[in-house]
Each structure stands twice: as structure tokens, then as C-alpha cells.
TIKE-499927 format. One record per residue (C-alpha): y negated, z, x; residue number from 1; residue in one letter. Coordinates in Angstrom, 3 decimals, always signed. Layout:
BEGIN
rec yy->Y, zz->Z, xx->X, pos->NUM, code->a
...
//
This chain:
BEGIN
rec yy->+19.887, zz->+7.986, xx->+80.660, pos->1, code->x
rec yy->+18.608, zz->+11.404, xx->+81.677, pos->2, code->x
rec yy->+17.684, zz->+13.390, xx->+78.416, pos->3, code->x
rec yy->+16.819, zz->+16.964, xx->+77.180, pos->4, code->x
rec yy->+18.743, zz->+18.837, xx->+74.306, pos->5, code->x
rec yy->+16.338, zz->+20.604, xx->+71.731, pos->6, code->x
rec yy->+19.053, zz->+23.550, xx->+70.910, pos->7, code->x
rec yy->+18.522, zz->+26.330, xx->+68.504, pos->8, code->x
rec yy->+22.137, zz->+27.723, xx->+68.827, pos->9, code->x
rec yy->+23.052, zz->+26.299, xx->+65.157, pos->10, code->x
rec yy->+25.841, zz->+23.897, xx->+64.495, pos->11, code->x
rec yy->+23.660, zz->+20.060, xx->+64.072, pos->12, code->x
rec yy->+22.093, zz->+20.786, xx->+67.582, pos->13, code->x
rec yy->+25.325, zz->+22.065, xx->+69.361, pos->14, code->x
rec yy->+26.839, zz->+19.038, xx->+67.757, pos->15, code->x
rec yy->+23.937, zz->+16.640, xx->+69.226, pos->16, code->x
rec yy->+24.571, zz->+17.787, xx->+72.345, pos->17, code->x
rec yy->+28.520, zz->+17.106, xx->+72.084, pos->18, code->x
rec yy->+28.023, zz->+13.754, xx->+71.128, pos->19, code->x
rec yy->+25.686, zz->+12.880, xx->+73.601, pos->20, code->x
rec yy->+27.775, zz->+14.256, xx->+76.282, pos->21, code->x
rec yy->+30.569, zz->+12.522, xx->+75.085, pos->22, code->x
rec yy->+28.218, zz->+8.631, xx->+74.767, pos->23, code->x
rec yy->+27.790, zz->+9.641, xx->+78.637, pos->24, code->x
rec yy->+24.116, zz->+10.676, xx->+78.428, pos->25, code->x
rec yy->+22.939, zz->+12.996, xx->+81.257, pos->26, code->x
rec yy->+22.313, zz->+16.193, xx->+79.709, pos->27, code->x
rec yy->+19.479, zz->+17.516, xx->+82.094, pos->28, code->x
rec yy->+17.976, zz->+20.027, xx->+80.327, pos->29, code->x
rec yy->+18.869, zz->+22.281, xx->+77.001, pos->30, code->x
rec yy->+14.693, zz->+22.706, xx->+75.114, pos->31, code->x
rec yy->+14.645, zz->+25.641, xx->+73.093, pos->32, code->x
rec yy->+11.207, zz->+26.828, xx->+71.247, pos->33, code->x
rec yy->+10.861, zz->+30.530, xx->+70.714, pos->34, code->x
rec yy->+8.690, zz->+31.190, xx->+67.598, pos->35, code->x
rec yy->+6.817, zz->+34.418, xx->+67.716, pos->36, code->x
rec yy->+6.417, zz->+34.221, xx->+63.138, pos->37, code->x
rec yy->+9.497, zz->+33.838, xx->+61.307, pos->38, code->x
rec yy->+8.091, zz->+31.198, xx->+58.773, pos->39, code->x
rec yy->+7.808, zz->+28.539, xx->+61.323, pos->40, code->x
rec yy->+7.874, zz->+24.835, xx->+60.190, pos->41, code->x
rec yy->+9.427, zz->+22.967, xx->+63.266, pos->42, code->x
rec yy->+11.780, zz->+25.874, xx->+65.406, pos->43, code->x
rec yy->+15.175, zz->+28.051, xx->+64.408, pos->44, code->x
rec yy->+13.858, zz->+31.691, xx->+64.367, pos->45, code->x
rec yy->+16.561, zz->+34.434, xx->+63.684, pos->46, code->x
rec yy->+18.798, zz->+34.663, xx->+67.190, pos->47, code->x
rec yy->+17.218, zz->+31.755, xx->+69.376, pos->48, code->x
rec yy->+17.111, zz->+34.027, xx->+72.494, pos->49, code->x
rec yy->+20.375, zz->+33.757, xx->+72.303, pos->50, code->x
rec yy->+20.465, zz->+29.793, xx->+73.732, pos->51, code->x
rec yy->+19.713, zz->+31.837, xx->+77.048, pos->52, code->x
rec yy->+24.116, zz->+32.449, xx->+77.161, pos->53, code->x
rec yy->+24.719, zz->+28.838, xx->+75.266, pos->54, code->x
rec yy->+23.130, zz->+27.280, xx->+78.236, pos->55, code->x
rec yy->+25.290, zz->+29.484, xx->+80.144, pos->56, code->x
rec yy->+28.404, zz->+28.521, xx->+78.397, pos->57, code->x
rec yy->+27.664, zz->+25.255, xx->+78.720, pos->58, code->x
rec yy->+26.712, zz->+25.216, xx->+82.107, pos->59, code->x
rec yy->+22.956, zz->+23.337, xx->+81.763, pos->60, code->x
rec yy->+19.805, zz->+24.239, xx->+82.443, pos->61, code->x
rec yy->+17.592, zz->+25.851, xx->+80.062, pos->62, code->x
rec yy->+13.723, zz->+25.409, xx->+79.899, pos->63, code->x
rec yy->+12.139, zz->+27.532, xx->+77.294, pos->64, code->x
rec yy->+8.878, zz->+28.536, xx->+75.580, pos->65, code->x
rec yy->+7.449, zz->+30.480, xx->+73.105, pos->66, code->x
rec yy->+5.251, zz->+29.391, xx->+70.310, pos->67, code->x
rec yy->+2.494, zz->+30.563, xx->+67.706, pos->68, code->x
rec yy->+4.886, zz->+29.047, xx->+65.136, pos->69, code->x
rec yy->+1.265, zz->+27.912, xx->+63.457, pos->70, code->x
rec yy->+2.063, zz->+24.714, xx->+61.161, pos->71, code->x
rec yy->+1.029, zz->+21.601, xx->+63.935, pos->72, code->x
rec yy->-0.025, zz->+23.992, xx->+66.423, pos->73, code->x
rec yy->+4.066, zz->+24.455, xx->+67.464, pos->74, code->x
rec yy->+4.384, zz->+20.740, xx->+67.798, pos->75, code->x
rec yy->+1.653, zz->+20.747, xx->+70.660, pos->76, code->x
rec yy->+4.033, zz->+23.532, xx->+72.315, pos->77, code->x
rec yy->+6.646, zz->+21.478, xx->+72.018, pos->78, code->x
rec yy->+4.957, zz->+18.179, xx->+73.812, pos->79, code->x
rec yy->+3.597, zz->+20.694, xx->+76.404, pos->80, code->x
rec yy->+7.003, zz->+21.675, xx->+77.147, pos->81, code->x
rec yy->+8.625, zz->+18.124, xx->+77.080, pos->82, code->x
rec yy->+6.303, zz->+16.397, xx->+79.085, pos->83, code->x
rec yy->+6.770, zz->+18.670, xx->+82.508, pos->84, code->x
rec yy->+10.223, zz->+17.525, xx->+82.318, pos->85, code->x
rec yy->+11.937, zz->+14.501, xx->+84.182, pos->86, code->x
rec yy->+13.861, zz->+12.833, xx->+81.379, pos->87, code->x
rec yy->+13.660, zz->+9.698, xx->+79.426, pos->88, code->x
rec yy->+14.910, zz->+10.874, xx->+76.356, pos->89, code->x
rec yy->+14.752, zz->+13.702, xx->+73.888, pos->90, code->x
rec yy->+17.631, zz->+14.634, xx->+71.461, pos->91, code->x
rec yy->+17.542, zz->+16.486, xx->+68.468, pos->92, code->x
rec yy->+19.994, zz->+17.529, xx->+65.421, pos->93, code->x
rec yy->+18.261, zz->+16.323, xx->+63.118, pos->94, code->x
rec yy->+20.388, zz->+15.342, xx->+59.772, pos->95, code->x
rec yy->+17.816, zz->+14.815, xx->+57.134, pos->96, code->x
rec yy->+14.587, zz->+16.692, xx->+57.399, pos->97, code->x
rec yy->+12.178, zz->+13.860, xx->+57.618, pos->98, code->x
rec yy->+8.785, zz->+16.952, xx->+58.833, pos->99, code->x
rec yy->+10.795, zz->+17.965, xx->+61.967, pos->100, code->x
rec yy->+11.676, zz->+13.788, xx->+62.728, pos->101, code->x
rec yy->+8.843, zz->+12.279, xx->+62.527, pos->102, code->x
rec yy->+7.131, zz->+14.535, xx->+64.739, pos->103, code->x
rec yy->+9.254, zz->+14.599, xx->+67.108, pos->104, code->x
rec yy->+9.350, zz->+10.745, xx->+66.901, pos->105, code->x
rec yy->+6.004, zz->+11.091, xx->+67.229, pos->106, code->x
rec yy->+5.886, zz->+13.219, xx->+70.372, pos->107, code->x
rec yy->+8.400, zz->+10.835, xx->+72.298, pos->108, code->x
rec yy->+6.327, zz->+8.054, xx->+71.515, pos->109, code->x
rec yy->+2.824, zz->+9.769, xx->+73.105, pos->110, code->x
rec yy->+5.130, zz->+10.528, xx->+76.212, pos->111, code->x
rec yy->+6.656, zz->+7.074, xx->+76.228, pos->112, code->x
rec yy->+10.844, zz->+8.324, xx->+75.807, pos->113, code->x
rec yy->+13.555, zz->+7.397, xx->+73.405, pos->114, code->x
rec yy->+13.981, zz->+9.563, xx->+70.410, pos->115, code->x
rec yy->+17.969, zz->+10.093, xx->+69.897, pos->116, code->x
rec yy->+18.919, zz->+11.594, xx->+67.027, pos->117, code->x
rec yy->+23.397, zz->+11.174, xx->+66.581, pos->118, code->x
rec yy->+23.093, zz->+12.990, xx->+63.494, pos->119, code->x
rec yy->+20.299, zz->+11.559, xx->+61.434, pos->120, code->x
rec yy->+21.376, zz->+10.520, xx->+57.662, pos->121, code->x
rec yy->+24.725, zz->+11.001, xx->+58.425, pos->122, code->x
rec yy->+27.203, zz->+12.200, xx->+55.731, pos->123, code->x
rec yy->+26.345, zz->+16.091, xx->+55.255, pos->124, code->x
rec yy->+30.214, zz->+16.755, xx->+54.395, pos->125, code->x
rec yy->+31.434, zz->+14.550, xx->+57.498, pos->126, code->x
rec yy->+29.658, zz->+16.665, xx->+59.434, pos->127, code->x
rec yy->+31.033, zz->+20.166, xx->+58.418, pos->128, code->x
rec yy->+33.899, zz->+18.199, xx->+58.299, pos->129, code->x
rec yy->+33.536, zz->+16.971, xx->+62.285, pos->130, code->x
rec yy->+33.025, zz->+20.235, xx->+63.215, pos->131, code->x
rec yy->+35.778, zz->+21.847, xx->+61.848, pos->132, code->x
rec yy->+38.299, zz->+18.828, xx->+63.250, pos->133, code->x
rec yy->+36.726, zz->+19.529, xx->+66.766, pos->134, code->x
rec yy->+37.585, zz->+23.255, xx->+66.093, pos->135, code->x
rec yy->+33.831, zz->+24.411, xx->+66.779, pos->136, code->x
rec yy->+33.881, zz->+28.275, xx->+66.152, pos->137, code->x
rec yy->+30.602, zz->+29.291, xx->+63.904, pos->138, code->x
rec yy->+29.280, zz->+31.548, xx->+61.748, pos->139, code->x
rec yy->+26.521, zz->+32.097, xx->+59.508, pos->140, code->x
rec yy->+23.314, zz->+34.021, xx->+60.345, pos->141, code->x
rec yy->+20.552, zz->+33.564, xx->+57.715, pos->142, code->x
rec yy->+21.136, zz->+32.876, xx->+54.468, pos->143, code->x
rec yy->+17.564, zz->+31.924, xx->+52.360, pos->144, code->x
rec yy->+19.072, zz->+30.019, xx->+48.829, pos->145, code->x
rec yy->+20.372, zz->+31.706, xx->+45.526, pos->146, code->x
rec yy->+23.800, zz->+31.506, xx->+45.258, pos->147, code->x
rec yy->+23.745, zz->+32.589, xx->+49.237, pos->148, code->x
rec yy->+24.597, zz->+36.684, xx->+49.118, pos->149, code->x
rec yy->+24.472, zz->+38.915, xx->+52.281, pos->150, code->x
rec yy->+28.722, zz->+38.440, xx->+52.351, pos->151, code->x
rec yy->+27.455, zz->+35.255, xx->+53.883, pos->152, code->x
rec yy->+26.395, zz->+36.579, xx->+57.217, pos->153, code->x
rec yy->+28.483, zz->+36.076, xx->+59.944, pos->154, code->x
rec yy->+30.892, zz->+34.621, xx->+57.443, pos->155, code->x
rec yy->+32.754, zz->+31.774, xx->+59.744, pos->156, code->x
rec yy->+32.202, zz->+28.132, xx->+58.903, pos->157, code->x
rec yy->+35.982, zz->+27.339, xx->+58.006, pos->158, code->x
rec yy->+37.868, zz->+25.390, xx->+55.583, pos->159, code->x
rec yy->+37.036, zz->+27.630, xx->+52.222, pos->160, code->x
rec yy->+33.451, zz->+28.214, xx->+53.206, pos->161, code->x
rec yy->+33.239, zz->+24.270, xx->+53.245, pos->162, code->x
rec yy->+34.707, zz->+24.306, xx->+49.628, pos->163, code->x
rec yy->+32.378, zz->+27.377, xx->+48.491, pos->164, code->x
rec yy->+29.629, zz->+25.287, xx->+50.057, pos->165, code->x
rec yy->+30.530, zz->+22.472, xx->+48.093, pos->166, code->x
rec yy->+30.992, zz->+24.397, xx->+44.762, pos->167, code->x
rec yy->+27.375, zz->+25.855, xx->+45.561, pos->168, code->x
rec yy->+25.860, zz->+22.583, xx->+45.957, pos->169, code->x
rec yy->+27.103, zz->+21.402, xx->+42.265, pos->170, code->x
rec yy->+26.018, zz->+24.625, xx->+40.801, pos->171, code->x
rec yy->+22.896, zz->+25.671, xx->+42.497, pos->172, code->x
rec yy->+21.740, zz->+22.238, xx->+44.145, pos->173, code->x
rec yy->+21.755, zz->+23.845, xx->+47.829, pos->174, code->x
rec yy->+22.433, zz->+21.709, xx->+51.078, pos->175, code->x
rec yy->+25.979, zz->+21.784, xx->+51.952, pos->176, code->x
rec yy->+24.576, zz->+21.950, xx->+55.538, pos->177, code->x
rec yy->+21.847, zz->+23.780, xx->+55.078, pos->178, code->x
rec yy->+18.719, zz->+21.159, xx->+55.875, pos->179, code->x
rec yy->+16.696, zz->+22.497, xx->+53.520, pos->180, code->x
rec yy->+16.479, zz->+25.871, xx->+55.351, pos->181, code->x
rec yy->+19.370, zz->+27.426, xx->+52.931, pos->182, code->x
rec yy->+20.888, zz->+29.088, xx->+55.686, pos->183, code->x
rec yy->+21.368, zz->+29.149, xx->+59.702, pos->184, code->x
rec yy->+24.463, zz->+29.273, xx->+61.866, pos->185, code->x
rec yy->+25.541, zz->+30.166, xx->+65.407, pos->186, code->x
rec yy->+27.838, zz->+28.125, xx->+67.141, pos->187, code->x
rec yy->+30.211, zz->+30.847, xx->+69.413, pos->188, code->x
rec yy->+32.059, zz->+28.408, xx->+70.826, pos->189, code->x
rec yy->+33.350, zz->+25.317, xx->+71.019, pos->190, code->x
rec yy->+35.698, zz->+22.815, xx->+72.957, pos->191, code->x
rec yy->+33.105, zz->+21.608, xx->+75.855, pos->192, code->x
rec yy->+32.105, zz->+25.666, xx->+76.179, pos->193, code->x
rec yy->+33.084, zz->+26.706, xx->+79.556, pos->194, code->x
rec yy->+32.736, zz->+30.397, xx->+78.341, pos->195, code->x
rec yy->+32.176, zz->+31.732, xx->+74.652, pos->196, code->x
rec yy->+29.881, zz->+34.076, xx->+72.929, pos->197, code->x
rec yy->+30.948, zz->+37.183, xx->+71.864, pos->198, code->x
rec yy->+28.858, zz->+39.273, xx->+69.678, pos->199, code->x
rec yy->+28.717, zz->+42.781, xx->+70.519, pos->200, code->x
rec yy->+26.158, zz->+44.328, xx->+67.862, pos->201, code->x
rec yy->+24.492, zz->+42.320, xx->+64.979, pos->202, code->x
rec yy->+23.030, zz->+44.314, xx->+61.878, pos->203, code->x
rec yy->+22.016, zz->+42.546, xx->+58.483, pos->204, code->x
rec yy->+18.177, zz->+42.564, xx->+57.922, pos->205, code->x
rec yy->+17.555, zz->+41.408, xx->+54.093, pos->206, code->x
rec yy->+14.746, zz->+41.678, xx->+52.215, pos->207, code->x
rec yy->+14.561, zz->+40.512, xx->+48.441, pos->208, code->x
rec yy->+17.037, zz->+37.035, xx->+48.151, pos->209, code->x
rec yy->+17.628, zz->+36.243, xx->+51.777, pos->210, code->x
rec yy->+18.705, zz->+37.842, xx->+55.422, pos->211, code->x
rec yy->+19.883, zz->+37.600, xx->+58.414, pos->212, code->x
rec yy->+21.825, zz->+38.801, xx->+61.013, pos->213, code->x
rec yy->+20.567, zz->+40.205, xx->+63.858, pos->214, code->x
rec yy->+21.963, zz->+40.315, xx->+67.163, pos->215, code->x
rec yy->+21.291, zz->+42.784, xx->+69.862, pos->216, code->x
rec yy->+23.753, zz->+42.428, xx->+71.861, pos->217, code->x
rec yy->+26.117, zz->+39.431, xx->+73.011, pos->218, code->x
rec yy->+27.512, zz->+38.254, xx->+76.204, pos->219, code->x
rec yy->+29.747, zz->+35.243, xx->+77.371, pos->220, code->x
rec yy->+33.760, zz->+35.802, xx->+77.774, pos->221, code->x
rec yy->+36.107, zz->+33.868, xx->+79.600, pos->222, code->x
rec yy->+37.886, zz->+31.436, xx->+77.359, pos->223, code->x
rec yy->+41.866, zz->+31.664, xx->+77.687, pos->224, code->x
rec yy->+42.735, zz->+28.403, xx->+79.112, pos->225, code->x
rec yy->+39.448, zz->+29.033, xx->+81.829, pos->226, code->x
rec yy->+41.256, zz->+32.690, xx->+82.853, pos->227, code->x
//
């Protein structure tokens, strides 16, 4: 089945895509949204230009456009975007936030394709968990929750910041994965990447109780075993 990727960079939708490559699904096209307000409801905002190198890496087209970021409104983008393309199926990462599902259940069903979601309701912890055992390399880039400081950013996802995670989630209530908007990632690399991310300048932008990290410059380097 021919299918499109909606990628934002982050860990669930990189992992989407791995598991769909690896059921065999053609991976035709990688759908990213570019919001244009950073409180948008549907789409990743801090560092989703950067998808332009993971489709790179990855070596699969990307088809890309921007939106108001307007509550609804985006979703419209979204179907305007997904019906010009040849596929039968759209993907998403999608692990527990029932707003961003249903509508793009919703969408798929107007254009007649199969809604695949590999993630959805699966065990928050067996996730992190996956993507440490499948050695994914990524790191934090917007934290939004209390208990989340600016140490956080571009902290790597690795075996203690699962357990901090964890200890977080009993004290504070947070998402160990961060599906209530908690915080964002960026996936730098990982095992199917035919090149990896490097990040060349980032600076913290916080305000109040959250931040992020932002990016202005990264590029793609040859992995070691690709040299």
C-alpha cells in the first residue's frame, strides 16, 4: 500500500514511519505542516523546517505546506495537502491524543484512504522503551510542563531521562511521552537514517515556565558505517 508519513521531526512520528517501513508499506511521501502561530492545535511548531534534512536522511520525498495554525482552519490545510497526493493511506504518530485522531480519521475518510496509526494506545513506557532498544538518537526541544526546567533542552532521550520522566510523571502527573504537549523532541538519527543531523547552532528561547530550543543551523553528516 502506497502511503504518506505526517512527520514533525519528533520521536512518535519518526517511529511511525520505522514501523511502517519495516510492515513493508510504501513510504511515498513524508507530510509535514508548517504552522505560521506557535499555539497551533493539530501541527509540531518549534524546529519543523527542519523535516526538510529528515527527508533527506531518509531518502523520501517531502511535500510541505504552511498553515494559519487557526483551530479547524489547519485541518482544511492539511486535507488540501493530502488529497493532491497519490497514496492510499495516511500515517500518523499518534499515541493518545484523541483532537489530532479523529480528525485526521476524519480527513481520510472524506478522501476515501486508510488511517494507520502503529502507535495509537500503545504503552507510553514501551515506547520510550522501543526507541531506546532500536538505539534512536533524540533530544529534547520544548519543554511546556512544571517539573520540565530549561536543563531539559537538548537533553538526550536516554536511559536516566526515561527514569526522570518516570519520577516526573508520579510527582507532577506529566506524560512520560509527552502527549499532552509537555515537551517536544528531535529525532537526529536513527538506524534506517542514511545520513544524520547534526546541529550546528540552537539557542534556548524561554519565556515564563516553558522553552525551546531553537535551531539555526543544522546539516546532514555521513554516518560511520555509510563513509
Amino acid at each position: 500500500m502506497g502511503v504518506a508519513v505526517l512527520v514533525t521531526g519528533g520521536k512518535d512520528s519518526v517511529l511511525a514511519l520505522h514501523r511502517v517501513l519495516n510492515e513493508g508499506y510504501e513510504v511515498k511521501y513524508l507530510v509535514s505542516m508548517i504552522p505560521l502561530r506557535a499555539d497551533s492545535w493539530m501541527f509540531h511548531y518549534p524546529n519543523i523546517r527542519l523535516t526538510g534534512l529528515l527527508a533527506e536522511a531518509v531518502e523520501i520525498p517531502l511535500v510541505k505546506a504552511e498553515t494559519s495554525g487557526v483551530k479547524e482552519k489547519e485541518v482544511e490545510d492539511l486535507k488540501r495537502l493530502i488529497k493532491k497526493l497519490d497514496v492510499e493511506g495516511v500515517v500518523s504518530g499518534a499515541v493518545a491524543s484523541k483532537y489530532q485522531k479523529t480528525r485526521i480519521d476524519k480527513i481520510c475518510e472524506q478522501l476515501k484512504l486508510n488511517s494507520i496509526t502503529p502507535l495509537w494506545h500503545k504503552n507510553p513506557l514501551g515506547i520510550l522503551k522501543e526507541i531506546l532498544n532500536l538505539s534512536f538518537e533524540v533530544i529534547i526541544t520544548g519543554v511546556y510542563a512544571y517539573g520540565l526546567d530549561r536543563q531539559w533542552l537538548g537533553k538526550k532521550i536516554d536511559e536516566d531521562a526515561v527514569e526522570a520522566l518516570i519520577r516526573l510523571n508520579k510527582q507532577y502527573h506529566i506524560s512520560i511521552i509527552g502527549e499532552g504537549g509537555e515537551y517536544e523532541t528531535l529525532v537526529l538519527d536513527a538506524p534506517f537514517f542514511k545520513k544524520k543531523i547534526k546541529i550546528v547552532e540552537a539557542e534556548i528561547v524561554w519565556e515564563n515556565q516553558g522553552g525551546y530550543l531553537s535551531i539555526t543551523e543544522a546539516r546532514l553528516e555521513n554516518k560511520p558505517e555509510c563513509d
